[in-house]
C-alpha positions as CSV (number, residue, x, y, z in Angstrom):
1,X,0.0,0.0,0.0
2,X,2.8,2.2,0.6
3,X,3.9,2.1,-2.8
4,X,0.5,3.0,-4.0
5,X,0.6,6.4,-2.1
6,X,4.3,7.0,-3.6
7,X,2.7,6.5,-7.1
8,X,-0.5,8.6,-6.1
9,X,2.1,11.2,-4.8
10,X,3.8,11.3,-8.2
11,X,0.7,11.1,-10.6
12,X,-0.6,14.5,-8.9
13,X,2.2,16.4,-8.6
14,X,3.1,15.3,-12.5
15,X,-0.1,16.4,-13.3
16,X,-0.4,19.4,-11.7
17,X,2.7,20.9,-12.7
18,X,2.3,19.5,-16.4
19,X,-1.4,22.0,-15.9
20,X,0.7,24.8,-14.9
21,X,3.2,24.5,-17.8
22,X,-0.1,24.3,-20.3
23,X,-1.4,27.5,-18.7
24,X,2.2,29.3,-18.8
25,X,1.9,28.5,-22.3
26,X,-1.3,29.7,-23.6
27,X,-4.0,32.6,-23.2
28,X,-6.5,31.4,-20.3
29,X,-10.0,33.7,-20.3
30,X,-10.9,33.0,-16.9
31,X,-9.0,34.7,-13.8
32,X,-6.6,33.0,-11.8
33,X,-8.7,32.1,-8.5
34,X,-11.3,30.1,-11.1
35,X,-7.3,28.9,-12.8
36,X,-6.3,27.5,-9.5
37,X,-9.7,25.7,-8.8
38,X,-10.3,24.4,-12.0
39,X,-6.4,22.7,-12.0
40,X,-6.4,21.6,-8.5
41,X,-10.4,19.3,-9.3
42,X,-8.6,18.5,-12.7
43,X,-5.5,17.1,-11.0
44,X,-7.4,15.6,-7.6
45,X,-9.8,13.7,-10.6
46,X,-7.3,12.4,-13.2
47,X,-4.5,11.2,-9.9
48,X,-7.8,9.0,-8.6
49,X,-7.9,7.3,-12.2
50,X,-4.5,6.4,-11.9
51,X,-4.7,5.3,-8.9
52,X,-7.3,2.7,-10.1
53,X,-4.5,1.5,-12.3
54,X,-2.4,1.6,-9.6
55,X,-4.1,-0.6,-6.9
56,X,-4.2,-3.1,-10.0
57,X,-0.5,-3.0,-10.4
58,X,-1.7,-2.0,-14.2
59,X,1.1,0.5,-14.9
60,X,0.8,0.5,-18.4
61,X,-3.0,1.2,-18.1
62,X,-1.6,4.7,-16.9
63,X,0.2,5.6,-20.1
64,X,-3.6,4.5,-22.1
65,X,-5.1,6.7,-20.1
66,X,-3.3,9.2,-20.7
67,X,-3.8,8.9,-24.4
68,X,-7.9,8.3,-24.2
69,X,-8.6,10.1,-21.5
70,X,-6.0,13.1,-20.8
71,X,-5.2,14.3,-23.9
72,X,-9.0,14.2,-25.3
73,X,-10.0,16.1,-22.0
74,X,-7.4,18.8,-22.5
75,X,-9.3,19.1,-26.1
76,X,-12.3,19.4,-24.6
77,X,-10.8,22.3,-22.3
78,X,-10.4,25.0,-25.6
79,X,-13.5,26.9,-24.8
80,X,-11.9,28.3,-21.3
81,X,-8.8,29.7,-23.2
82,X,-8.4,32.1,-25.9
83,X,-6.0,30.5,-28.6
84,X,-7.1,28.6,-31.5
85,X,-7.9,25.4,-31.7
86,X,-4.7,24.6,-33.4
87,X,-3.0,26.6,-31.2
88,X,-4.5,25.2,-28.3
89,X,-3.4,21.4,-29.9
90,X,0.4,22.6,-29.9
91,X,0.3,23.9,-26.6
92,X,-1.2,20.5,-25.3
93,X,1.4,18.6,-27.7
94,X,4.4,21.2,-26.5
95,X,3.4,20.3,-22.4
96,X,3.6,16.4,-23.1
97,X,6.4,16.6,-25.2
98,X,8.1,18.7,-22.1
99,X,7.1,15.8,-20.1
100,X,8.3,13.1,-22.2
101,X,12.1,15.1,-22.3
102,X,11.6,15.3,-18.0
103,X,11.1,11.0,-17.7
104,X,14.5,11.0,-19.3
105,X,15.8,13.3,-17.0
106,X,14.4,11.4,-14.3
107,X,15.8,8.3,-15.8
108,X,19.1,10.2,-15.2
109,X,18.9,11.2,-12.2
110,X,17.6,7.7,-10.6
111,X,20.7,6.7,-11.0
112,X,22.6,8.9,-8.9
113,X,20.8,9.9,-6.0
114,X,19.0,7.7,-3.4
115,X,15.2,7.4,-2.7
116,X,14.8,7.0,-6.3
117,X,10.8,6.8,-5.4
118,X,10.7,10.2,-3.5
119,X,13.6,11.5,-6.0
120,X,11.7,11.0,-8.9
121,X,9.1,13.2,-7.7
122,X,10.8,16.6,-6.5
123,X,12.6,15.8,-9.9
124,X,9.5,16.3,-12.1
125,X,8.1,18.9,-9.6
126,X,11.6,21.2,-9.8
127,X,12.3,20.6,-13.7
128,X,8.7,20.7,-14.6
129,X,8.3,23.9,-12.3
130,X,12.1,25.5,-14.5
131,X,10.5,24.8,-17.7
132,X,7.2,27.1,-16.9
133,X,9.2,29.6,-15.3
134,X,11.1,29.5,-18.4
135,X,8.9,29.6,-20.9
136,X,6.8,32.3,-19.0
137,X,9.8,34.8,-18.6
138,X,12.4,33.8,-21.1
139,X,10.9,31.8,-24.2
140,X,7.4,33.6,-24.1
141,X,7.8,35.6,-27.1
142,X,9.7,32.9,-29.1
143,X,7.5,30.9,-28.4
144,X,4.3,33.5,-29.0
145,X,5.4,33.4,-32.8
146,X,5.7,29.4,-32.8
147,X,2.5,29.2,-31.6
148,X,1.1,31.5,-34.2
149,X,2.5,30.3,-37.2
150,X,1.8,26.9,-35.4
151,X,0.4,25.5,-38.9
152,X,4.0,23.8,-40.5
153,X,5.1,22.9,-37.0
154,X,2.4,20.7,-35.4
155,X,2.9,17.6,-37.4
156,X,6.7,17.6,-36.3
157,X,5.6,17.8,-32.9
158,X,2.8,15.6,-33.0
159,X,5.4,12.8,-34.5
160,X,7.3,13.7,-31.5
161,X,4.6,12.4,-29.0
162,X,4.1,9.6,-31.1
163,X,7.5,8.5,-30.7
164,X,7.3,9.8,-26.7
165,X,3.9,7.4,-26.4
166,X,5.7,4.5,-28.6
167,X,8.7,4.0,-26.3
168,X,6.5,4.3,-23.0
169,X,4.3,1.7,-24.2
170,X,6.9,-0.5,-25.5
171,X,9.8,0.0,-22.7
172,X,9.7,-3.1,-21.1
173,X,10.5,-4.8,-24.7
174,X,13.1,-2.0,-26.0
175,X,16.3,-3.5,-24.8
176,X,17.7,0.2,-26.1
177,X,15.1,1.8,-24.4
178,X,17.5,4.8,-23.2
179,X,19.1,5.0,-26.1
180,X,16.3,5.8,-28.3
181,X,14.4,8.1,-25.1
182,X,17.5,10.2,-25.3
183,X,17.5,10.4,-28.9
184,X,13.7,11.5,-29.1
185,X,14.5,13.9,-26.4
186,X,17.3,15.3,-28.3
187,X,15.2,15.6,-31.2
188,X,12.9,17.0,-29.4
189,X,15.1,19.8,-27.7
190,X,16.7,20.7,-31.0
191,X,13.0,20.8,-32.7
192,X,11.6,23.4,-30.6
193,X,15.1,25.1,-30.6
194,X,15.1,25.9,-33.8
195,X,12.0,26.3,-34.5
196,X,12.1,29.7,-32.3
197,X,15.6,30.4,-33.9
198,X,14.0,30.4,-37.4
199,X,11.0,32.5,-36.6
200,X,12.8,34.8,-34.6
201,X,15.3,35.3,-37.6
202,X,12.4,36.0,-39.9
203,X,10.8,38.5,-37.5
204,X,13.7,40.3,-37.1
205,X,13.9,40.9,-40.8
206,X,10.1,41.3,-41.4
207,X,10.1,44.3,-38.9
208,X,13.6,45.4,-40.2
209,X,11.8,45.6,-43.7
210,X,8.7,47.1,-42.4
211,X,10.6,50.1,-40.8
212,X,12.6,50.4,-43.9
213,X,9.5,50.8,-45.8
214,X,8.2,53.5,-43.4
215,X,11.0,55.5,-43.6
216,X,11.1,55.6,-47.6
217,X,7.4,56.4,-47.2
218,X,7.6,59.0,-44.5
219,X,10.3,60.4,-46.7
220,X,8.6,60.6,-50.1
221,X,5.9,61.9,-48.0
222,X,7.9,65.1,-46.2
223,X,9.5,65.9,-49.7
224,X,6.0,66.1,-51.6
225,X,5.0,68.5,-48.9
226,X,8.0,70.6,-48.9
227,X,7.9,70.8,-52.7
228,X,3.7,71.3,-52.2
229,X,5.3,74.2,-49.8
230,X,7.1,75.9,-51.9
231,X,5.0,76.0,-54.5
232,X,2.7,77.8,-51.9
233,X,5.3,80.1,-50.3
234,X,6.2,81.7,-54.3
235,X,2.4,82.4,-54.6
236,X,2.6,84.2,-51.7
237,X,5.5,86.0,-52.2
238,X,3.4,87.3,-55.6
239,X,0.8,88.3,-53.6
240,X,3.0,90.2,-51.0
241,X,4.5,91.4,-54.1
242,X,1.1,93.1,-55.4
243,X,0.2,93.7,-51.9
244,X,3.0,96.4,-51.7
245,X,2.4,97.9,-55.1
246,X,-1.2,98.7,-53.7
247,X,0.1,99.9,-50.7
248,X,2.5,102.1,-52.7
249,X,-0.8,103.2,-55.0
250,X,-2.6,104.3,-52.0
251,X,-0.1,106.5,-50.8
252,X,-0.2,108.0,-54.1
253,X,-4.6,108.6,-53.3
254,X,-3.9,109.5,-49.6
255,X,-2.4,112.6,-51.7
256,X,-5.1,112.7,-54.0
257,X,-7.8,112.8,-51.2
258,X,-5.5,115.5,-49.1
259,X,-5.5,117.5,-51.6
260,X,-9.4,117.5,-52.8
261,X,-10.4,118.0,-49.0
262,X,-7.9,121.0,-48.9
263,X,-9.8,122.0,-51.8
264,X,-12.8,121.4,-50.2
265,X,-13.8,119.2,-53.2
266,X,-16.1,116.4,-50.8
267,X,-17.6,114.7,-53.5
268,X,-14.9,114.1,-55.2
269,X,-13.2,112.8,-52.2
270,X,-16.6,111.0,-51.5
271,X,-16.2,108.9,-54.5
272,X,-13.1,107.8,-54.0
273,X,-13.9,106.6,-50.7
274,X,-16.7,104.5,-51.6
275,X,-14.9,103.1,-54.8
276,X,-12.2,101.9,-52.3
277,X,-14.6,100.3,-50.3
278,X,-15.3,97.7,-52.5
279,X,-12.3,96.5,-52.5
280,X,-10.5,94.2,-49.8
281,X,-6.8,94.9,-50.1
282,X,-4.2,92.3,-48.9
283,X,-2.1,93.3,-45.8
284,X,1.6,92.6,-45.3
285,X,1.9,92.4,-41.6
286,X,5.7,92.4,-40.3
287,X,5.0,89.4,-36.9
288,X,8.6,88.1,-36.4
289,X,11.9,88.4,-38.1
290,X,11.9,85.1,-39.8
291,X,10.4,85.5,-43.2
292,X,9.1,82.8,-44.5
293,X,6.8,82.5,-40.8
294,X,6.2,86.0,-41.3
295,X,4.7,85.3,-45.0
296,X,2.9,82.2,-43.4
297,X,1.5,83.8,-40.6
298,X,0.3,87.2,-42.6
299,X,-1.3,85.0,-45.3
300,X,-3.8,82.5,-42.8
301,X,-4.0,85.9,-40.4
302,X,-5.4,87.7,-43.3
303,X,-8.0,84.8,-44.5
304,X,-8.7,84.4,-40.4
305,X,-9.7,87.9,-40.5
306,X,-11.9,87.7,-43.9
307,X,-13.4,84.8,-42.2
308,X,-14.7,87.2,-38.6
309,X,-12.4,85.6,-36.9
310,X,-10.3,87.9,-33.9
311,X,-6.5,86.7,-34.5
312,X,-3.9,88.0,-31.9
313,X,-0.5,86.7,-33.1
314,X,2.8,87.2,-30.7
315,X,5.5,85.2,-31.7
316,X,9.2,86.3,-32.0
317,X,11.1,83.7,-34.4
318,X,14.5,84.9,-35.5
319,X,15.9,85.2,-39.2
320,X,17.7,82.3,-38.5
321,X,17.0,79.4,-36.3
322,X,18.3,75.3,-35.9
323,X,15.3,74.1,-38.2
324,X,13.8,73.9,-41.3
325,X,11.9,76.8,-42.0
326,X,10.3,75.7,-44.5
327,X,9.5,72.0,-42.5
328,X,8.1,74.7,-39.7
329,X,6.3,76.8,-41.8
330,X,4.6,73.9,-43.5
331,X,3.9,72.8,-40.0
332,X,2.2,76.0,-38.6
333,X,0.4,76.5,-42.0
334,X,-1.6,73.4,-41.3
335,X,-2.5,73.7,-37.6
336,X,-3.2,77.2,-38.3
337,X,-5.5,76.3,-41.3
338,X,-7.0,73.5,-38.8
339,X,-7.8,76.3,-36.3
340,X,-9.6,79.0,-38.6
341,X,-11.9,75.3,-40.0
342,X,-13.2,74.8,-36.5
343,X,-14.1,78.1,-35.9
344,X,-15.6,78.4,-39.0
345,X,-17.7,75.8,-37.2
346,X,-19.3,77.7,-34.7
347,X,-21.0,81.1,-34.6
348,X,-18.9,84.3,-35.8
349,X,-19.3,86.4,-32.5
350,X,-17.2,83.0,-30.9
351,X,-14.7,82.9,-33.2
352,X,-10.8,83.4,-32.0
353,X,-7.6,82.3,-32.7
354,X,-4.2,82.8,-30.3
355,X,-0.6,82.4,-31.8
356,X,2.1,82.8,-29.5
357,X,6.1,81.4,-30.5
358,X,9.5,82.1,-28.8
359,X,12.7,81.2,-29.8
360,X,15.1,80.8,-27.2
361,X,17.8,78.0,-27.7
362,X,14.2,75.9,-27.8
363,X,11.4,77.2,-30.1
364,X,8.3,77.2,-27.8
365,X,4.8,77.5,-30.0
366,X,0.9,77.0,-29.1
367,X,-1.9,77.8,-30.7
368,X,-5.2,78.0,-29.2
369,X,-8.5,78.3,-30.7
370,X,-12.5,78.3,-30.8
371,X,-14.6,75.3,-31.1
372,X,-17.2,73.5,-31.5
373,X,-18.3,71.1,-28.7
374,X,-17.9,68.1,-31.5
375,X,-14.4,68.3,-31.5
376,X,-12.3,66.1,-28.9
377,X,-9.4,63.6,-29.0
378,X,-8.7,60.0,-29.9
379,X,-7.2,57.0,-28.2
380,X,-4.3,58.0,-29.8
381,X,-4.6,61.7,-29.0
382,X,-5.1,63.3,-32.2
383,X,-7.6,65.6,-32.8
384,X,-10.7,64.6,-34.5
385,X,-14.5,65.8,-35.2
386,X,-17.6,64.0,-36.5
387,X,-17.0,65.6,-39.7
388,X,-13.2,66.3,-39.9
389,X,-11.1,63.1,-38.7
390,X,-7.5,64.1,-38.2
391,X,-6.1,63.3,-41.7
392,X,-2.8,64.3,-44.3
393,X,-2.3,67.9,-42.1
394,X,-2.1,66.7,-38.9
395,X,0.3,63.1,-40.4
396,X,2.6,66.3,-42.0
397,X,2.8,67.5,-38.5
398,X,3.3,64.6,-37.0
399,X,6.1,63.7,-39.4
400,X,7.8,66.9,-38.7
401,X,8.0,67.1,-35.5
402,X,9.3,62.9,-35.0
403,X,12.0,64.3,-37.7
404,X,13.2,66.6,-35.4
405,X,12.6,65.0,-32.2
406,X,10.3,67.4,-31.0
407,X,7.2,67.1,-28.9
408,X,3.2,68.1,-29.5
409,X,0.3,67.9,-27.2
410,X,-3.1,68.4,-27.7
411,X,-5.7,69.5,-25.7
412,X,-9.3,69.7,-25.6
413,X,-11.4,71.7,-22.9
414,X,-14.4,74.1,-22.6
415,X,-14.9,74.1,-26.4
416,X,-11.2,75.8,-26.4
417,X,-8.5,73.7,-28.7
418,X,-4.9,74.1,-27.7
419,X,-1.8,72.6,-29.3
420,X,1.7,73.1,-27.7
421,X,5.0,72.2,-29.7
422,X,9.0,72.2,-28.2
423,X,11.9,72.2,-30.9
């Protein structure tokens, strides 16, 4: 009877810790108090079978049950986990094929230490309990990628067990029945081994190929806009251009009028008045000492201002500065652009926009702005409306500013928009 209780002893702690190795290994959906109850009945149930066999002295009866009993229950088991139900197969294969490598080791150590009986049992306990720890914190996300790409990899495995269950059924007439253990086990080992080795190689290279791609994209991308940019920034400079040779033409009929009021000619004067009220001239606004901000910021100012929208601009950028001013102005261009379409979204008595930029060693610039209550951030914190998601304007931005290692926040509150950038 004694013996009966040593092989009792065994058959649970075996089965418990080959439970815990099948949880390290895949995705359970219940929480770990229902984990611990559901492996202790499964383990308290399965050790009473054996020990039927057992009492019997009908050893081998174990090693059946195992493969009509265990392994179809552990099938059955899918619904409480979230893998696959081929990945849930290779996990089940992957814990018996664990096992199968552990009775060699046991085999092993027999030999060398005494109480072989109680031996073997803190043997499979303590190796059993190193391979979960190690595939929980080590060979986790090897392992993650063999189990999802588990598709050319389960027959190999499977043919592993099948060689496992073979020799355990056949032991007693194998008279190299160490020999051939060790070599399954090797083969085994050096399955699984390279099995992560390959897939880790050919994630490396997928992702190295991925960010590759990105780059050349995010590139293509920042040089369509600066070109775009450019384009944009000579139109202006025409427009500046005829701005001043109006400015320079109404000098010439501030005389005019100067003199016909000194003349005390009001009707002329009069007409000239109203005929220059129908007409919206363009202003060139001196804001900072940089020009091609200052020829952003006057252009999107003026349209703000067409638009009823109160702009007060404070920014103080130098001529020079430790950036692209073009990359910048593109940059402020479409967050300023942004800003005058969601005021445009709510009444014209709300609208406002605030522009404030220092340079000083670090270029410091927010923009805050009107909106309507529909406006509000993602997940990802990007700006978006029900009828404006955040789309190629905010992406240039985005761009820009990972370029140059800068930062952006945006903000939402009281139907006031803020962004805030550091360079």
């Amino acid at each position: 009877m004694g013996s009966v209780w040593i092989d009792l002893l065994r058959s649970f702690v075996t089965n418990l810790m080959v439970a815990l190795l099948i949880f390290s290994l895949a995705q359970p959906k219940i929480r770990r108090g229902a984990i611990i109850v559901v492996v202790l009945l499964s383990c308290v149930s399965y050790t009473a079978l054996n020990g039927i066999c057992y009492i019997r002295g009908k050893y081998l009866y174990v090693v059946y049950a195992d493969i009509f009993i265990l392994v179809p229950a552990l099938i059955l088991a899918k619904p409480f986990f979230n893998d696959t139900f081929f990945q849930w197969c290779f996990n089940i294969v992957t814990a018996l094929n664990v096992l199968g490598v552990v009775r060699l080791l046991d085999g092993e150590v027999l030999g060398i230490l005494p109480y072989p009986e109680y031996t073997m049992i803190v043997n499979r306990a303590v190796l059993l309990g190193v391979f979960s720890l190690l595939f929980t914190r080590k060979l986790r996300p090897f392992y993650v990628l063999v189990r999802e790409n588990c598709g050319p990899y389960l027959p190999s495995s499977l043919g592993i067990l099948a060689a496992f269950v073979f020799l355990m059924v056949n032991s007693r007439f194998l008279t190299s029945y160490r020999m051939l253990y060790a070599m399954v086990s090797t083969l085994a080992i050096l399955f699984y081994i390279s099995a992560f080795w390959s897939l880790r190689e050919i994630s490396d290279k997928y992702v190295i190929r991925e960010e590759n791609l990105r780059m050349k994209s995010r590139e293509m991308f920042l040089s369509s806009s600066a070109r775009a940019m450019q384009h944009s920034l000579s139109l202006m400079e025409e427009l500046s251009e005829q701005s001043r040779i109006k400015e320079h033409d109404a000098r010439h009929k501030d005389v005019v009028l100067l003199q016909l009021m000194q003349e005390e000619k009001v009707e002329e004067a009069m007409s000239i008045l109203k005929g220059q009220l129908t007409f919206v001239p363009s202003h060139s606004r001196k804001y900072c000492e940089n020009t091609t901000m200052n020829s952003i910021v006057s252009y999107y100012v003026t349209q703000a201002e067409v638009s009823h929208i109160t702009c007060r601009v404070l920014i103080d950028i130098p001529e020079t500065i430790g950036i692209d001013s073009f990359g910048l102005a593109m940059a402020v261009s479409n967050l300023l652009e942004n800003a005058i379409h969601a005021c445009l979204d709510i009444d014209p008595e709300g609208r406002w926009i605030v522009f404030n930029a220092t340079c000083n060693g670090q270029l410091l610039l927010s923009i805050e702005n009107s909106c309507g209550p529909e406006v509000r951030l993602g997940s990802d914190g990007l700006p978006f409306s029900e009828g404006h998601r955040h789309g190629t304007g905010t992406q240039s931005v985005l761009a820009f500013i990972e370029e140059h290692d800068g930062e952006i926040v945006f903000s939402v509150r009281d139907e006031h928009f803020l962004v805030r950038i550091l360079l």
